[in-house]
C-alpha positions in Angstrom: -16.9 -17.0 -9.1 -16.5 -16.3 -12.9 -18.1 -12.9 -12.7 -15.8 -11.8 -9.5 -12.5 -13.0 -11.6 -13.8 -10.9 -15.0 -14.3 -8.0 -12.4 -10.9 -8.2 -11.0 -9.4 -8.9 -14.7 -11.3 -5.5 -15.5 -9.9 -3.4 -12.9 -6.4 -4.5 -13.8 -6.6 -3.5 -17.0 -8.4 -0.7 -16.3 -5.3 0.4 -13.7 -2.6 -1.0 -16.4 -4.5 1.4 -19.3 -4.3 4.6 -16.3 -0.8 4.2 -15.5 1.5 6.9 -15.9 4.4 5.2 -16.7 3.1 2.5 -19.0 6.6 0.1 -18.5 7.2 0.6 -14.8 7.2 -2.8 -12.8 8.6 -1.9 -9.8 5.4 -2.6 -7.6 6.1 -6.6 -8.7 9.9 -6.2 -8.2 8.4 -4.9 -4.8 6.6 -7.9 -4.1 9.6 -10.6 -4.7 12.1 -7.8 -2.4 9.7 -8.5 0.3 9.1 -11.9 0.0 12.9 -12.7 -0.3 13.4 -10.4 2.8 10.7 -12.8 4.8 12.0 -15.6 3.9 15.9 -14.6 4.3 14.6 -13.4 8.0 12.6 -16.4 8.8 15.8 -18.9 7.3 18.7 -16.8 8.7 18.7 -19.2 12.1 19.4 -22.2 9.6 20.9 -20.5 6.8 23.2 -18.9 9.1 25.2 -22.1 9.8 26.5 -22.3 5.9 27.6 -18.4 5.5 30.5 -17.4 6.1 29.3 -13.7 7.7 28.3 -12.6 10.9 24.4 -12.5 11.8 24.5 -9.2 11.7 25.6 -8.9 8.0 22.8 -10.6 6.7 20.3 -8.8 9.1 21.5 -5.3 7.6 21.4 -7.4 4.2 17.1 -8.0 5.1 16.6 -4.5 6.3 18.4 -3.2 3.0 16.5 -5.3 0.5 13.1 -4.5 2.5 14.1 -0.5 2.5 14.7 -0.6 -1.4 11.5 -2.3 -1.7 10.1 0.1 0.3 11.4 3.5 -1.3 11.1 2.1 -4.9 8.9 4.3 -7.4 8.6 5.5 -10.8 9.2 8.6 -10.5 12.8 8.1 -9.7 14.7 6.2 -12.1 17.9 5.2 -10.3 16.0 3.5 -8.1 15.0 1.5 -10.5 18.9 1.0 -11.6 19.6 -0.2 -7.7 16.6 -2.4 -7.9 18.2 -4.0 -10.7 21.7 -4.3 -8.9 20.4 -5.3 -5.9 18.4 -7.9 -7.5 21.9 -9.6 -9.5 23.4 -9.2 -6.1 21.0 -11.1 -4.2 20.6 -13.6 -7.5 24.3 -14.4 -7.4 25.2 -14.4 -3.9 22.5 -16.8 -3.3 22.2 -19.2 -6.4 26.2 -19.8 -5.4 25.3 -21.2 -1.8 22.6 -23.1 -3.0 24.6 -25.1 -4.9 27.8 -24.7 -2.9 25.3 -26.5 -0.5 23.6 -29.4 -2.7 27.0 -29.9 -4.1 28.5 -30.2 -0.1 25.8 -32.7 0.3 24.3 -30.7 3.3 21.2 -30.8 4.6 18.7 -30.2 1.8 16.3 -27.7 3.4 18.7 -24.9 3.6 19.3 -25.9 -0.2 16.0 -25.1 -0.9 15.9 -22.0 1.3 18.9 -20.5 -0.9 17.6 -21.7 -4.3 13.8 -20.1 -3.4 15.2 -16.9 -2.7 17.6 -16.8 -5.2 14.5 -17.2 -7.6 12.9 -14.5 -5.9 16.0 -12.4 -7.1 15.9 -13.2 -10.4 12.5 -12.9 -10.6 12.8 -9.1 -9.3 16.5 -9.2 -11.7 13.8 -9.3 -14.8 11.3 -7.0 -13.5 13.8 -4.4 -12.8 15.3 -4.9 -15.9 11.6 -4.8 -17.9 11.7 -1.5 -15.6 15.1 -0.2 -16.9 14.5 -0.8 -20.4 10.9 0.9 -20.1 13.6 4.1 -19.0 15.6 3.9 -21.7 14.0 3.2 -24.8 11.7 5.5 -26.3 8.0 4.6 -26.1 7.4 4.5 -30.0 3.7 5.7 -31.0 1.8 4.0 -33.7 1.9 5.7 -37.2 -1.4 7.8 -37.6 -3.3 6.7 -40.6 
């Protein structure tokens, strides 16, 4: 088992050491979009009784997050700017219901349901900031001795 986890640590770092843009972590911001789209999708029957929208709001909402995640790459930059929005969107919108929820006293699955996704959110909100900041600040080279 040992030798299969060094192999798999290898090719990570081998793939990290390749990459073309060295600060790009939009594949992981990818990964959390989708997630939080599954589990918004799988929760909107319950969660659906606490917003204040109509289903079909928060279906568009699911298809948009999962259609960001799915056109997100390095190569264009904004992308990685609406990644970020989208991710402090979905954060605040819902971190808010989760604890307009605990604080109502409601039932405490659909509290959990908000607060899991909205970790999902921050958890893309950093990567696409990591992301962002790769953009913008210059990649400084080590002085050649």
């Amino acid at each position: 088992m040992s030798c299969a986890n060094n192999r798999v640590v290898s090719i990570i770092k081998t793939e990290l050491g390749n990459r073309k843009f060295p600060h790009y972590y939009g594949d992981i911001s990818r990964i959390f979009f989708l997630l939080a789209g599954i589990i918004m999708l799988l929760g909107l029957p319950i969660l659906n009784q606490t917003i204040s929208v109509p289903a079909y709001i928060s279906i568009l909402f699911v298809l948009s997050v999962v259609f960001i995640a799915g056109i997100t790459n390095p190569a264009q930059r904004m992308l990685s700017v609406l990644d970020l929005i989208v991710s402090l969107v979905g954060f605040i919108v819902f971190e808010y219901y989760s604890v307009k929820v605990f604080a109502e006293g409601s039932i405490y699955f659909i509290y959990l349901i908000n607060q899991a996704i909205a970790i999902l959110f921050l958890l893309a909100f950093y990567f696409a900031v990591k992301t962002v900041r790769g953009f913008i600040v210059p990649e400084k080279k080590p002085p050649v001795p």
